[in-house]
C-alpha positions as CSV (number, residue, x, y, z in Angstrom):
1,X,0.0,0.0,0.0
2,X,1.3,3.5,-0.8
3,X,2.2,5.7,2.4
4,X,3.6,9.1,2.4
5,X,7.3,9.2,3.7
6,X,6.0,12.5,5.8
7,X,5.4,15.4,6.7
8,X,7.2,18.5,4.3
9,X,5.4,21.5,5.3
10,X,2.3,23.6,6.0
11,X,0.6,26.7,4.5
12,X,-1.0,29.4,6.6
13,X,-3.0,32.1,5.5
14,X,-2.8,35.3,7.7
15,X,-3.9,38.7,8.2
16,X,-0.6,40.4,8.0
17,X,2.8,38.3,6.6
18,X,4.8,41.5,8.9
19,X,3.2,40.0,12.0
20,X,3.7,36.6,11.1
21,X,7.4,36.5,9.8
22,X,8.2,38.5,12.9
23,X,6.2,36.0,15.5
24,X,8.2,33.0,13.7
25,X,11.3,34.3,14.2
26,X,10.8,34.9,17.3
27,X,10.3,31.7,18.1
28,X,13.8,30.8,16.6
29,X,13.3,30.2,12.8
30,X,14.5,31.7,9.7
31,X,12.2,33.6,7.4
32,X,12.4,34.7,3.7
33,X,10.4,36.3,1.3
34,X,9.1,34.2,-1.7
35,X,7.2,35.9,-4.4
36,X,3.9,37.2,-2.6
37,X,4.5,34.7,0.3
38,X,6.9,34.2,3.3
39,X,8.6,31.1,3.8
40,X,9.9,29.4,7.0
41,X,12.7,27.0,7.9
42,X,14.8,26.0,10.1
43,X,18.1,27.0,10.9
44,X,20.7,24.8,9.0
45,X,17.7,22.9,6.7
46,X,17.1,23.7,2.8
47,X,13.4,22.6,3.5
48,X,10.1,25.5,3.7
49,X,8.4,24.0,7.3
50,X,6.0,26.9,6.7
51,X,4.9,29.0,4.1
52,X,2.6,32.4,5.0
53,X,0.8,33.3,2.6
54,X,-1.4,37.1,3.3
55,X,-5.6,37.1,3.1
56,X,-8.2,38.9,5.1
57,X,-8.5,36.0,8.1
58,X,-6.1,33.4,9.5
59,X,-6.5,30.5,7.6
60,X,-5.0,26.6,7.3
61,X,-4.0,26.9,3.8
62,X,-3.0,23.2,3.2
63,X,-0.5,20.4,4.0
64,X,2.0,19.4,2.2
65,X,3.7,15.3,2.7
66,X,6.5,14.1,0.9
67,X,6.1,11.1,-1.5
68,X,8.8,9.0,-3.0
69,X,10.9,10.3,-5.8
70,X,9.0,9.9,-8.9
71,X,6.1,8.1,-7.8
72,X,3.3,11.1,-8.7
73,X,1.8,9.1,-11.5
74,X,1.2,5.9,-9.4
75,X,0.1,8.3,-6.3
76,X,-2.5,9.6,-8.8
77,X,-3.5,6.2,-10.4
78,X,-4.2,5.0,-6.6
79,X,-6.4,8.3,-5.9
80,X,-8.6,8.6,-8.6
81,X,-9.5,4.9,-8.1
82,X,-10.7,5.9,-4.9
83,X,-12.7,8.5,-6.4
84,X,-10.5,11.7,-5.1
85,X,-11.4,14.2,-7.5
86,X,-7.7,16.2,-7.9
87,X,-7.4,19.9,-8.4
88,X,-5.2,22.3,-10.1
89,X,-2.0,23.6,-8.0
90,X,-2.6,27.2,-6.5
91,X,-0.8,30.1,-8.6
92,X,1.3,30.5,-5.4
93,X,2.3,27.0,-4.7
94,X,3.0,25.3,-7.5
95,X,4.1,21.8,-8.5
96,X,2.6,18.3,-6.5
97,X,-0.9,16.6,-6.6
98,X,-3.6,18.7,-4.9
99,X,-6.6,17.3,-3.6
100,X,-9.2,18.2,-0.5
101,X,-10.0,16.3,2.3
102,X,-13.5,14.7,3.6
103,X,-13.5,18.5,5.2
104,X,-12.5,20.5,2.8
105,X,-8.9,20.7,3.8
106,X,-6.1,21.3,1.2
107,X,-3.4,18.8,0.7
108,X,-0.4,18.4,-1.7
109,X,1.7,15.6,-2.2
110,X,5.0,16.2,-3.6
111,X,7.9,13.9,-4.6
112,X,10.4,16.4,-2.7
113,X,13.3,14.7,-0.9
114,X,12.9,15.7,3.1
115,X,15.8,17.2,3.7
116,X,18.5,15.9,6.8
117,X,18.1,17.2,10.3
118,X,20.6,19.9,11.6
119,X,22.6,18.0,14.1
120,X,22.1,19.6,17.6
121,X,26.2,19.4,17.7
122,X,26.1,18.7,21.7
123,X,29.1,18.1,23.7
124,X,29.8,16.4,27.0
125,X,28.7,19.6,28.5
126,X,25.2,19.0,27.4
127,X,25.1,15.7,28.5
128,X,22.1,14.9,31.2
129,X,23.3,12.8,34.3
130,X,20.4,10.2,35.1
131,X,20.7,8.3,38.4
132,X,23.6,5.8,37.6
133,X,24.3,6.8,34.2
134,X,26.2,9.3,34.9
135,X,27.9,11.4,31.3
136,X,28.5,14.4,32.3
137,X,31.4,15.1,34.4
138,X,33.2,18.5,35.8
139,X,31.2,20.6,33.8
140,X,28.7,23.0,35.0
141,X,25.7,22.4,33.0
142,X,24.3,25.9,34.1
143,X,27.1,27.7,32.4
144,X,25.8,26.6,28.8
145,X,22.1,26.3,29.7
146,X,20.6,29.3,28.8
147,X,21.0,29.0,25.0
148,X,18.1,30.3,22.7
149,X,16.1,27.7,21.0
150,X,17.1,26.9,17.1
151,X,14.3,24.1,15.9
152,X,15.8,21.4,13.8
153,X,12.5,20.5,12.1
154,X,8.7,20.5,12.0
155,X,7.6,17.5,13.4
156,X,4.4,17.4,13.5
157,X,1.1,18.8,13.2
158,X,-2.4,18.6,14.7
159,X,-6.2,20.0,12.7
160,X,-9.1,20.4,13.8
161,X,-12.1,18.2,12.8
162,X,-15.9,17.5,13.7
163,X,-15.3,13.5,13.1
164,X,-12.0,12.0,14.4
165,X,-12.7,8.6,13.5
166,X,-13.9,9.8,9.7
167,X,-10.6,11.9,9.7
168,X,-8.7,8.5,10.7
169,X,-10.2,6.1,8.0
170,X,-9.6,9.4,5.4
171,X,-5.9,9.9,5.8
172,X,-5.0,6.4,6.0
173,X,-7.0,5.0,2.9
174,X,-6.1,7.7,0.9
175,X,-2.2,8.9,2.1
176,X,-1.2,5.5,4.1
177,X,-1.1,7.0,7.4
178,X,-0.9,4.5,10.3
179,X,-3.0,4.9,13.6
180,X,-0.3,5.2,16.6
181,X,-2.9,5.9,19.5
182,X,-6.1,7.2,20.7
183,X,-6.9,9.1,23.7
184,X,-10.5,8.2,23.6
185,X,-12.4,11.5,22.2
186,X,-9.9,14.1,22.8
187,X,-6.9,13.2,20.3
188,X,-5.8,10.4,17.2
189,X,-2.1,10.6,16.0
190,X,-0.7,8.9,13.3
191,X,2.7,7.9,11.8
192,X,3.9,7.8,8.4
193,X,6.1,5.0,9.3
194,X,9.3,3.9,11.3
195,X,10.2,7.3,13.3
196,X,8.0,9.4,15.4
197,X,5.1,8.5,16.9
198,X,3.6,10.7,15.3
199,X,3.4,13.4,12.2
200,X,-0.3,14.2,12.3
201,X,-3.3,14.2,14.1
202,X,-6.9,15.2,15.2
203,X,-8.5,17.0,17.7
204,X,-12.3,17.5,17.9
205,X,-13.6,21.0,16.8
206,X,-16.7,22.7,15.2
207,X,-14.9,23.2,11.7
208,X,-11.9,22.3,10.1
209,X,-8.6,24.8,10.7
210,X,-4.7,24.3,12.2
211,X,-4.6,23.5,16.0
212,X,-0.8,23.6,16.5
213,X,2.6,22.9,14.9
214,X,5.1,20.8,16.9
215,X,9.1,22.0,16.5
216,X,11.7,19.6,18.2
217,X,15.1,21.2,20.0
218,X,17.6,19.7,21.7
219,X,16.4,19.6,25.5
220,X,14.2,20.5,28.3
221,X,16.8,23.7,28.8
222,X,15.7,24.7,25.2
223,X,11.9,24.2,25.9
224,X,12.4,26.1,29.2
225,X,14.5,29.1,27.2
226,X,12.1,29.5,24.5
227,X,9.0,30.1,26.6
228,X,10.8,32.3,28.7
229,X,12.3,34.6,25.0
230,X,8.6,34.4,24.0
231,X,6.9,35.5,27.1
232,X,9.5,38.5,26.7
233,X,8.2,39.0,23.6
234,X,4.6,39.2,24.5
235,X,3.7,36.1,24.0
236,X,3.1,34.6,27.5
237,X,-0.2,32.8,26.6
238,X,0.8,29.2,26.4
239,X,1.0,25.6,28.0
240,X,3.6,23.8,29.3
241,X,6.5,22.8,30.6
242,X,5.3,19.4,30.8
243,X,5.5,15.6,29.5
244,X,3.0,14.3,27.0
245,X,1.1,10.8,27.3
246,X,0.8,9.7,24.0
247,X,4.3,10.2,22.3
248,X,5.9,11.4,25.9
249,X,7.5,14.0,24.4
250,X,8.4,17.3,26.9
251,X,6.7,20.4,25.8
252,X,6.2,24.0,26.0
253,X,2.9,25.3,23.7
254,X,2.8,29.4,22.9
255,X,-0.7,31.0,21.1
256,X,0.4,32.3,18.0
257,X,-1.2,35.9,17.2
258,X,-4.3,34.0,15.3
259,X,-5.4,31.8,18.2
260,X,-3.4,28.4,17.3
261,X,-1.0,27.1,19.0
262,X,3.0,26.6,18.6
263,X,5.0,23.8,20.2
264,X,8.4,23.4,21.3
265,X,9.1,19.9,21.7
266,X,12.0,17.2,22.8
267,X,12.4,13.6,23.7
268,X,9.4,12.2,21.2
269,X,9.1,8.4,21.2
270,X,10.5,6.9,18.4
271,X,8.5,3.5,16.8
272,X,8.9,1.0,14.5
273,X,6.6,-0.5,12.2
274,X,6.0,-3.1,15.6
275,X,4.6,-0.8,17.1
276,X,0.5,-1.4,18.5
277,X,-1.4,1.3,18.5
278,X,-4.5,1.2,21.5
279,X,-6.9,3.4,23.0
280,X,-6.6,4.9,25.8
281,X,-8.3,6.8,28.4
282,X,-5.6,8.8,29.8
283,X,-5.0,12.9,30.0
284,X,-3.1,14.3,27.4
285,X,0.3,15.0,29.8
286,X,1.7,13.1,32.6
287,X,2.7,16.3,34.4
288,X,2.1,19.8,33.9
289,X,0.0,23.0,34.7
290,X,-3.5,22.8,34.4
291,X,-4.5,22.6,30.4
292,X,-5.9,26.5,29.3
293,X,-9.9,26.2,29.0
294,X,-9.2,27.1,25.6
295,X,-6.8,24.4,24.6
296,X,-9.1,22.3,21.8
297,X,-11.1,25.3,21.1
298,X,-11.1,26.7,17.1
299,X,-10.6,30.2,16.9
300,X,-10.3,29.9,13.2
301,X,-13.3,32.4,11.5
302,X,-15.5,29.1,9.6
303,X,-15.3,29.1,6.2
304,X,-17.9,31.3,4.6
């Protein structure tokens, strides 16, 4: 069966591309202007993570996955026999097969290499000590803790939708997505394969739109730095620190000026195609402060 290799990047429509290109950098990745759009990456990585694109309301543009190297034609062969109707590439993002979701949502899938991950380049300094296993010795960890945060990559990516399980059986007939686990009516990530546990997911909402965007650094220090540069920054509205459940990856989650939600993210689980997915009837974190009231809410206008 065909499966996308994962994820490349995502589009965001917003109200001001001055706004946005400043709030992303911010958070610690490079910007550059493309054409009428603004594209994101990471520092060190020839790949866009992001690309903002300027319109009247913050908007999930679409989602872009990564397919083998040549395989378009057979990608298209396999959708149109399950009666996806494709579309035409927009002006602005050109190249790939376009198609829409069960809810309307835009996705492309493009036979674009994904590119390597910076290496973090940490040194015995960095190292953490953990009960017996003990790596880091005579050097003061403080001395070398308070670096700024430099994602390496996107890593994943969550939407909103008003049926999880429909969402589920969508993304895996049509792009090969595999379930990795449930938390029963709140949350369904999936995997594109041996890696993380997980590159996309769901969240329950009134109408489609972007929930948040996931960015792995190198540690808990990192997590810690970020939300404090952000908060300097004016954006102290977030989540975190804590450990997820499902994935058990730390975290720090900032609003972005349009509502959504931006993660900074380390230690994800890492699975294998072994891996059995369940259900599960668990919170979303381990530890942490209380979860905002406004966590899973859509603050995405609905599409007229």
């Amino acid at each position: 069966m065909l499966r996308v290799k994962g994820l490349l990047h995502y589009g965001l429509q917003v109200p001001s591309l001055d706004t946005g290109e400043t709030f992303y950098r911010t958070f610690g990745l490079e910007t550059a202007e493309r054409g009428n759009a603004v594209v994101v990456r990471c520092d060190g990585r020839g790949q866009d993570q992001t690309v903002l694109m300027e319109g009247p309301v913050k908007r999930l543009h679409h989602v872009a996955f990564a397919v083998e190297r040549d395989s378009l034609p057979e990608w298209q062969r396999h959708l149109e026999s399950l009666g996806v109707k494709l579309l035409d590439a927009p002006a602005d993002v050109p190249g790939g097969l376009w198609l829409r979701d069960h809810e309307g949502n835009l996705v492309t899938l493009r036979d674009e290499a994904i590119a390597p991950w910076r290496d973090f380049g940490t040194t015995d300094a960095h190292e953490a000590n953990f009960g017996d296993r003990i790596r880091r010795v005579d050097q003061a960890r403080w001395l070398n803790a308070d670096e700024k945060p430099r994602p390496r990559r996107l890593g994943h990516m969550l939407v909103f939708s008003t049926d999880l399980d429909a969402s589920e059986a969508f993304y895996a007939r049509t792009l090969g997505l595999r379930l990795s686990d449930r938390i029963r009516g709140m949350a369904t990530f999936m995997n594109s394969g041996p890696g993380d546990h997980h590159v996309f997911g769901f969240v329950p909402g009134t109408h489609p739109g972007l929930h948040h965007s996931s960015w792995e650094v190198a540690d808990i220090d990192q997590i810690a730095m970020g939300a404090q540069s952000m908060a300097a920054a004016g954006h102290a509205d977030g989540w975190g620190l804590g450990r997820h459940t499902l994935g058990s990856n730390f975290f720090h989650y900032i609003k972005d000026p349009w509502g959504s939600w931006i993660e900074y993210s380390s230690d994800m689980d890492c699975i294998t195609d072994s891996w059995k997915a369940n259900d599960w009837d668990c919170p979303p974190a381990v530890w942490s402060p209380e979860m905002p009231a406004d966590f899973i809410v859509n603050q995405e206008d609905k599409p007229a």
